[in-house]
C-alpha positions as CSV (number, residue, x, y, z in Angstrom):
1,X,36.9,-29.2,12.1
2,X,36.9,-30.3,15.9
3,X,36.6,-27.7,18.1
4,X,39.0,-27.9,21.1
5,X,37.8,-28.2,24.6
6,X,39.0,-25.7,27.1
7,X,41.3,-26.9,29.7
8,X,44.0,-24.2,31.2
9,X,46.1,-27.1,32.0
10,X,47.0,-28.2,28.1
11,X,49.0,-26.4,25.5
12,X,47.1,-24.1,23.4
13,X,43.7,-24.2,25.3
14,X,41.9,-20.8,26.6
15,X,43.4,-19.7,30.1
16,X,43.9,-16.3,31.7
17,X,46.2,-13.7,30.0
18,X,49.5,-12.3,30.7
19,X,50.2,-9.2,30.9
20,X,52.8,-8.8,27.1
21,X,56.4,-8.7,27.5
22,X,56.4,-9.7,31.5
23,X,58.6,-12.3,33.3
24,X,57.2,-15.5,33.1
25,X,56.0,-16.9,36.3
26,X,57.6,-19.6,37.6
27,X,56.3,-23.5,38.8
28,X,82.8,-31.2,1.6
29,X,82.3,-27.6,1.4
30,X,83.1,-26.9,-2.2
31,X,80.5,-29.0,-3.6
32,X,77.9,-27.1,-1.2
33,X,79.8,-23.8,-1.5
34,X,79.3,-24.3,-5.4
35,X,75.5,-24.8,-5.1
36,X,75.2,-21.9,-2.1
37,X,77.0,-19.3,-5.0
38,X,74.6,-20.7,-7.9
39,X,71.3,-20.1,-6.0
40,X,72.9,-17.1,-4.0
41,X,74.1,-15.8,-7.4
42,X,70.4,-16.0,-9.3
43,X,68.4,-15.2,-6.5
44,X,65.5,-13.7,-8.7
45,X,65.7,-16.1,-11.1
46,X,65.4,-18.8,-8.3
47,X,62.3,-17.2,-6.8
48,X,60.8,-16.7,-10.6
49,X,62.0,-20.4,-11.0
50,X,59.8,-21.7,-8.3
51,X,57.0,-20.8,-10.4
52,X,58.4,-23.1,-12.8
53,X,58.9,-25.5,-10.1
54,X,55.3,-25.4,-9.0
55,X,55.7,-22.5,-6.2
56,X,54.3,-23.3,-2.9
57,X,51.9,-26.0,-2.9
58,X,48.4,-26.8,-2.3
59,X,48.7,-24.9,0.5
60,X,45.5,-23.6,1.5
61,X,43.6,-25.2,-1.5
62,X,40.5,-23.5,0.1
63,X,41.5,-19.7,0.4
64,X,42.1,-19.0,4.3
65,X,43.9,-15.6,4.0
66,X,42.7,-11.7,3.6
67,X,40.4,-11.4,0.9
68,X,41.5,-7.9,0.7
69,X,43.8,-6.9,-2.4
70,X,44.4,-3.7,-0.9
71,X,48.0,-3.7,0.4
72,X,47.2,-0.6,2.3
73,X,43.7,-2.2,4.4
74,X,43.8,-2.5,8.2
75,X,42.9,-5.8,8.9
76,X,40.1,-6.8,11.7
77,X,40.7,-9.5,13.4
78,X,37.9,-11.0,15.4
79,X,38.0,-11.5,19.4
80,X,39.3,-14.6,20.2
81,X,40.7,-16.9,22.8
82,X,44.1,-17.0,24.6
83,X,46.1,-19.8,24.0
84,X,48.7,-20.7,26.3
85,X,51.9,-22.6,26.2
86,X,54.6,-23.1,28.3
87,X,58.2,-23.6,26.3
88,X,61.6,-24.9,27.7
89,X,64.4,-24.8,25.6
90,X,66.6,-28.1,26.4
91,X,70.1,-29.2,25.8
92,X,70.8,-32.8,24.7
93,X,72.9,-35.2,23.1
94,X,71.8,-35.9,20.0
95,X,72.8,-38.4,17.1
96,X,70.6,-38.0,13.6
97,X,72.0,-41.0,12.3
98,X,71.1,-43.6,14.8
99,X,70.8,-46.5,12.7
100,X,74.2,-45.7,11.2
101,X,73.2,-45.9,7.5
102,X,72.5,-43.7,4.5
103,X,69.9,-46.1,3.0
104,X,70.2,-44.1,-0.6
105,X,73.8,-43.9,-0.9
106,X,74.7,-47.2,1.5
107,X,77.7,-45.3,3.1
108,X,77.9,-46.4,7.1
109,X,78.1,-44.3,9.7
110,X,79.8,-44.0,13.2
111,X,78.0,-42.1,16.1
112,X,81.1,-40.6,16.7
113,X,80.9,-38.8,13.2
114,X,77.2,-37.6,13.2
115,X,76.6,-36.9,16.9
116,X,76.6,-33.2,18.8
117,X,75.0,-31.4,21.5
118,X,71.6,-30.3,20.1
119,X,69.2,-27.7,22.1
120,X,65.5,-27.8,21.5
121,X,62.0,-26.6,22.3
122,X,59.4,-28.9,24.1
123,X,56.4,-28.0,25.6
124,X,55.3,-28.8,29.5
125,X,52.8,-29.1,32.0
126,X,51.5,-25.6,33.5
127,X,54.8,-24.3,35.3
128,X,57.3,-26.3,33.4
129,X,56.3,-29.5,35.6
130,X,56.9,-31.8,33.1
131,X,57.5,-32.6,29.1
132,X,53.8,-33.0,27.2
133,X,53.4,-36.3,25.6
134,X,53.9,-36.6,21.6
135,X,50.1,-35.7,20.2
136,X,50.4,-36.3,16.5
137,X,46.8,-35.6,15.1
138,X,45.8,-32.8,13.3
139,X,45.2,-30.4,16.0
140,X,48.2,-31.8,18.2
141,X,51.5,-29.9,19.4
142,X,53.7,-32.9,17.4
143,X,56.2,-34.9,18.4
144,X,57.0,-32.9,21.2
145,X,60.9,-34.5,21.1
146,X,62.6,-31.5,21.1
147,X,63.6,-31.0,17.2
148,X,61.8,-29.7,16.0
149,X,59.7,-28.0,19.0
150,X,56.3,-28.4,19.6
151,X,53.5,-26.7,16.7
152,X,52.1,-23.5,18.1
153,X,48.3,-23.5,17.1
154,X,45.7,-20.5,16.5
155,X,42.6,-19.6,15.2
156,X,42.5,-15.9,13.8
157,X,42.0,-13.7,16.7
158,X,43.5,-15.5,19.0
159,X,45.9,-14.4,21.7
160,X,49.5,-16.8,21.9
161,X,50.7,-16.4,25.6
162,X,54.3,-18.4,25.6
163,X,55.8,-18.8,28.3
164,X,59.3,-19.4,28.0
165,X,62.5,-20.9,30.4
166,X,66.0,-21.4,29.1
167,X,67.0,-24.9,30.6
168,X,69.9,-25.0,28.3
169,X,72.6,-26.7,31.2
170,X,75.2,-27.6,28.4
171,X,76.2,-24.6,27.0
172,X,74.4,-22.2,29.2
173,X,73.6,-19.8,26.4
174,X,71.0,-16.9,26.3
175,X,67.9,-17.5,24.0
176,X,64.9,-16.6,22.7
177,X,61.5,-17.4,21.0
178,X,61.2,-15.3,17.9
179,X,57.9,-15.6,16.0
180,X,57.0,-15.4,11.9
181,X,53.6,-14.9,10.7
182,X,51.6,-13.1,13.8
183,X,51.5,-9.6,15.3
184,X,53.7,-8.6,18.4
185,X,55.3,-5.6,19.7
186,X,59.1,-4.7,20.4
187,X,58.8,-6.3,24.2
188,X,58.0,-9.7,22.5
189,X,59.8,-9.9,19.1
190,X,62.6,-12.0,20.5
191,X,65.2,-10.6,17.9
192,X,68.7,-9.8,19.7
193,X,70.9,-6.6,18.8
194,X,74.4,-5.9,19.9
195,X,73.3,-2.1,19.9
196,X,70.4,-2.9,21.9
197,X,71.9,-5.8,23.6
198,X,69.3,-5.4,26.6
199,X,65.9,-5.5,25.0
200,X,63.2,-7.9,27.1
201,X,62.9,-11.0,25.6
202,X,66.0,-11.1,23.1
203,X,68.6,-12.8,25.7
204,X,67.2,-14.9,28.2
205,X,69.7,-15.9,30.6
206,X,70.2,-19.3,31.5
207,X,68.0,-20.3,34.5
208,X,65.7,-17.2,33.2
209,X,62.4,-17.1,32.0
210,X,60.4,-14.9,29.9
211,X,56.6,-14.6,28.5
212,X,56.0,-13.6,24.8
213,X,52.5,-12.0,23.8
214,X,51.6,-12.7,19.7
215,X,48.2,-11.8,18.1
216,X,47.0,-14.4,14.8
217,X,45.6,-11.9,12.7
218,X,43.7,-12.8,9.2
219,X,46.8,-12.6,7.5
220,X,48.5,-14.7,10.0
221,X,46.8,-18.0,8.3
222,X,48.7,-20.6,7.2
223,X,52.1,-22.3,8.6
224,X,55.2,-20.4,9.6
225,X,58.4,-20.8,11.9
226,X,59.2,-19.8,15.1
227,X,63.2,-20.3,17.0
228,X,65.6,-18.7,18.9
229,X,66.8,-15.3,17.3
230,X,69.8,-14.5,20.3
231,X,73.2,-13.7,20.7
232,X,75.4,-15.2,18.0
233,X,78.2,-17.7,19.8
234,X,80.9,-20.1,18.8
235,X,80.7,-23.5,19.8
236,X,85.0,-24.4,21.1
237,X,86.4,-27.0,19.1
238,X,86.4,-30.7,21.2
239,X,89.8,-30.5,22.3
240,X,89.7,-27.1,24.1
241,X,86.5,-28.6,26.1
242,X,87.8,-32.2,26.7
243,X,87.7,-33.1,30.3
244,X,85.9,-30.1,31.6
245,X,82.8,-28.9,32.4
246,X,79.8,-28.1,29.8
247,X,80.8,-24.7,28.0
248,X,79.4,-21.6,29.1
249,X,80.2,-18.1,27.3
250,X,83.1,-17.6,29.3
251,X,84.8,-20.9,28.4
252,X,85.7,-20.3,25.0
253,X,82.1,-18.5,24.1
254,X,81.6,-15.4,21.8
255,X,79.1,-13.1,22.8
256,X,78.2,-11.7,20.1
257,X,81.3,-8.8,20.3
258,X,82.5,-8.9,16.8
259,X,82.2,-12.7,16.2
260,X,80.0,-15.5,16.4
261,X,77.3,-17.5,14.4
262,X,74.0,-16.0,13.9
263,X,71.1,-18.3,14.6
264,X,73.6,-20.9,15.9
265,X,70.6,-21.9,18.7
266,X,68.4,-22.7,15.7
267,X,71.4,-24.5,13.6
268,X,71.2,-26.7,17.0
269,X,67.9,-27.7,17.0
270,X,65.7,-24.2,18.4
271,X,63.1,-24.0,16.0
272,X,59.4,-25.2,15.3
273,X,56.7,-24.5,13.5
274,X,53.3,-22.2,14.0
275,X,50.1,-23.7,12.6
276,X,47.4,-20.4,11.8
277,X,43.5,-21.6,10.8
278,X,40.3,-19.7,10.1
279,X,37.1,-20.7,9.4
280,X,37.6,-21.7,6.2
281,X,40.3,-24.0,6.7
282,X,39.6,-27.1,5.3
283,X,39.5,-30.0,8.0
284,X,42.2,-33.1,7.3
285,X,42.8,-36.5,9.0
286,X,46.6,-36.2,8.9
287,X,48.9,-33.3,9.4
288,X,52.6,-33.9,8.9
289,X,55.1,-31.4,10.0
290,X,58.5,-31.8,8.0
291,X,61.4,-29.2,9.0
292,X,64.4,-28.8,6.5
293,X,67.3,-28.3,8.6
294,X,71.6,-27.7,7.9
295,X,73.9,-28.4,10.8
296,X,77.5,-27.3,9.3
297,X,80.8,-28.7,10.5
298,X,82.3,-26.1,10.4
299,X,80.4,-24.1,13.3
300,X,79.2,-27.8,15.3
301,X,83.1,-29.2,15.3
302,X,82.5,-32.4,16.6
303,X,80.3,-33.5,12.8
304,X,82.6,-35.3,11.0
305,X,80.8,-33.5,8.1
306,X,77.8,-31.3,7.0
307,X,74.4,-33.3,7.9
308,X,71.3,-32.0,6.7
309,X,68.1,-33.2,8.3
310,X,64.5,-33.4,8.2
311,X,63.1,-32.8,12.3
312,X,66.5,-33.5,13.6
313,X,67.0,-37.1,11.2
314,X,69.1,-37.8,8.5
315,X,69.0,-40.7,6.1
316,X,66.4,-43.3,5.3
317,X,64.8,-44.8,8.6
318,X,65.9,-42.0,10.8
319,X,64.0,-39.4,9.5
320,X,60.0,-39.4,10.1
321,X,58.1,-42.1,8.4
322,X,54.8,-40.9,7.4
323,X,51.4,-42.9,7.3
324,X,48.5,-42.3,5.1
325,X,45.4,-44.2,4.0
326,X,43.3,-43.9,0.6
327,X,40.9,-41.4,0.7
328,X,42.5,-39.5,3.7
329,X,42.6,-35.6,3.3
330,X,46.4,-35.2,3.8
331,X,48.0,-31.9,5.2
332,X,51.9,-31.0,5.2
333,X,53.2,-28.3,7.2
334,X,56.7,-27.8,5.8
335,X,59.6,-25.2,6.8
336,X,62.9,-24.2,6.3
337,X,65.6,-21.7,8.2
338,X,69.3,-21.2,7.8
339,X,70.8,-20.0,4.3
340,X,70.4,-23.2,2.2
341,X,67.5,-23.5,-0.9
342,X,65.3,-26.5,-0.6
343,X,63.1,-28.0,-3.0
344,X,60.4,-30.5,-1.9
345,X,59.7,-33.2,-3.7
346,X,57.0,-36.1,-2.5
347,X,56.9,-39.3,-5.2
348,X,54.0,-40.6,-6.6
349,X,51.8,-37.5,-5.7
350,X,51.0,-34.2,-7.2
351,X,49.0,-31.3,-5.6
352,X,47.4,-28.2,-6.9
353,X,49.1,-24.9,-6.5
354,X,47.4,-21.8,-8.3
355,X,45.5,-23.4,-10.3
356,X,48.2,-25.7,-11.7
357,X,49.3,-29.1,-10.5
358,X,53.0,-29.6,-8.9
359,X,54.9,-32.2,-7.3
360,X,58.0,-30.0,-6.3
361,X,58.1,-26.4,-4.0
362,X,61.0,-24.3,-3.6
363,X,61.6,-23.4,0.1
364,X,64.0,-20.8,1.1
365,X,65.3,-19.7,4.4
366,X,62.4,-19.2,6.9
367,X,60.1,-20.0,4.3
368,X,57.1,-22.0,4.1
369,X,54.6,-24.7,2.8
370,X,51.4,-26.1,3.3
371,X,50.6,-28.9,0.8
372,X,47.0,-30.0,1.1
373,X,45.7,-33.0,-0.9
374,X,42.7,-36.5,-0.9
375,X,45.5,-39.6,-0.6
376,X,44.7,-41.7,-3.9
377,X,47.7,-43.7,-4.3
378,X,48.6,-46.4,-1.9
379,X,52.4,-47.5,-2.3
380,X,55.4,-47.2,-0.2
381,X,57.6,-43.5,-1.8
382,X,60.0,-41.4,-0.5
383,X,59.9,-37.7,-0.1
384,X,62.9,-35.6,-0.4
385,X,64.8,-32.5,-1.1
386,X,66.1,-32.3,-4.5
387,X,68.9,-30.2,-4.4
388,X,71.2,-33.3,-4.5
389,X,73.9,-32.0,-2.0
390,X,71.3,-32.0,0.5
391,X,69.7,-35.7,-0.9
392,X,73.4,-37.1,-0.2
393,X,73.6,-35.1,3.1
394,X,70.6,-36.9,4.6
395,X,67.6,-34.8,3.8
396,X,65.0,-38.4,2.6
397,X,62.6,-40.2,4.1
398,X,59.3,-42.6,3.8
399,X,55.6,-42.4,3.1
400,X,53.6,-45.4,3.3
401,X,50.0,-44.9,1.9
402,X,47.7,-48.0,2.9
């Protein structure tokens, strides 16, 4: 595996610390209601299922975690570097359907019916100056479009300094960055509370800033979510906001007293993904980062119905096309949030999970995958969730193997 150059002026690259929790410094619902109460319903049964289904794939096909079976052992995590990023979370107009078309179903589209105003995390120059460019590779933040935000990468020991701004002009909500998978203390969890409604971090005003302090510890390898964790709010339906100015909590806003949707910043778009290695993590020439994601009508009124999405696309040729070549050592970072089950499904391929081989995982809300494979079959597939609600509701896309 390359080793990273340092360079205080990119994301992710050894730079002086910050002191932890400071300011940062400046610079058709019964068909889905139907499956929701089956899976709901058989929860254990769902998570003994995935077994079935091939739980959690290849992920790690060299061990990278804990060798420890003792539940009770304090892990020792070796000095490392800090890693620093800094994080603005954007408004935007957004439309998943661009092209207009469900490719699998051929039913059209209008961007009147599949547009909204989405929020996202990107990643900038030192001081916010500007938006990083896109760095797909294996080591690289991603896309860096927004939705999903950029990938968060450690080594095991390493300090994550994240600096933080809430640039969200549209609806001028408070938000937060909210970390799975690494150690932090209650100044840099991120996790609003209406009975602790002023804890650091958990509410960033808008035009605020905030810095976050997380530690990768052994058992911090492997690929886990990160997105805002706030005050719940309601988005006013189109015709209370027509003609004015963006929405702010006072126009037609719930904050969080007695109402509201939870997570409704990560419904939007808040959310990305957190990439943990060790030394035994097997090097790869392409990493793909796929993020299962429900936006619901009936909390984003302006849908003209349910869309579900992989990294903010929906439908054939709107959601990422991945590229491959024979004999590449392929990598899949996969996540999931919300309250929806997910299966994975990739055609043509199989990968080894615990000994056995799979070509379907079970994903959960803010669960996880990382499939890990050699490419040996060139073709032109499609990859997919299989829960066919979410198939119909846009959640396919391409993989072309050379």
């Amino acid at each position: 595996m390359s080793t990273e150059p340092e360079h205080p002026a990119t994301p992710g690259h050894p730079t002086t610390p910050t002191p932890p929790g400071s300011p940062a410094r400046a610079g058709s619902p019964g068909r889905r209601g139907a499956i929701r109460t089956l899976l709901a319903g058989s929860a254990a049964a769902a998570v003994a299922g995935s077994a079935a289904l091939g739980a959690a794939a290849a992920a790690q096909a060299t061990p990278t975690g804990p060798t420890t079976t003792d539940p009770f052992a304090l892990e020792q995590a070796p000095a490392g570097q800090v890693r620093e990023y800094w994080i603005q979370a954007e408004s935007f107009e957004h439309n998943p359907v661009p092209n207009g078309y469900d490719g699998m179903m051929g039913t059209r589209y209008t961007a009147g019916q599949t547009s909204f105003w989405a929020i996202g995390f990107r990643a900038c120059t030192p001081g916010w100056g500007a938006p990083l460019p896109a760095d797909t590779g294996p080591q690289g933040i991603g896309a860096n479009s927004g939705i999903p935000g950029p990938v968060l990468r450690a080594q095991v020991g390493d300090t994550l300094v994240v600096h933080f701004r809430n640039n969200d002009a549209h609806y001028q909500w408070p938000h937060s960055m909210h970390p799975h998978g690494v150690r932090y203390d209650g100044d840099n969890d991120g996790g609003w509370l209406a009975d602790q409604p002023d804890r650091p971090g958990t509410a960033v005003p808008f035009g605020g800033t905030y810095t976050y302090t997380w530690t990768a510890l052994p058992s911090s390898v492997g690929t886990w979510p990160y997105h805002d964790h706030s005050v719940p709010q309601t988005i006013a339906p189109p015709a209370a906001t027509s003609g004015a100015a963006p929405a702010t909590p006072k126009q037609g806003m719930d904050m969080g007293s007695g109402g509201g949707v939870m997570e409704i910043g990560a419904e939007l778009g808040l959310f990305g993904i957190i990439a943990v290695t060790d030394q035994h993590t097997p090097a790869v020439d392409r990493e793909f980062v796929l993020f299962f994601h429900d936006a619901y009508q009936d909390d984003i009124p302006s849908l003209a119905q349910d869309v579900d999405m992989f990294n903010g696309g929906a439908f054939l040729d709107n959601t990422p096309l991945f590229t491959a070549r024979r004999g590449d050592r392929v990598r899949w970072r996969i996540a999931a949030l919300g309250k929806e089950f997910h299966v994975f499904h990739l055609h043509g391929h199989r990968w080894l999970r615990d000994g056995r081989y799979v070509d379907s995982e079970l994903l959960g809300p803010s669960t996880s995958l990382t499939v890990e494979y050699t490419e040996d079959n060139p073709g032109s597939w499609i990859y997919h969730c299989h829960v066919t609600d979410h198939m119909m509701g846009g959640m396919v896309g391409r993989y072309h193997v050379s």
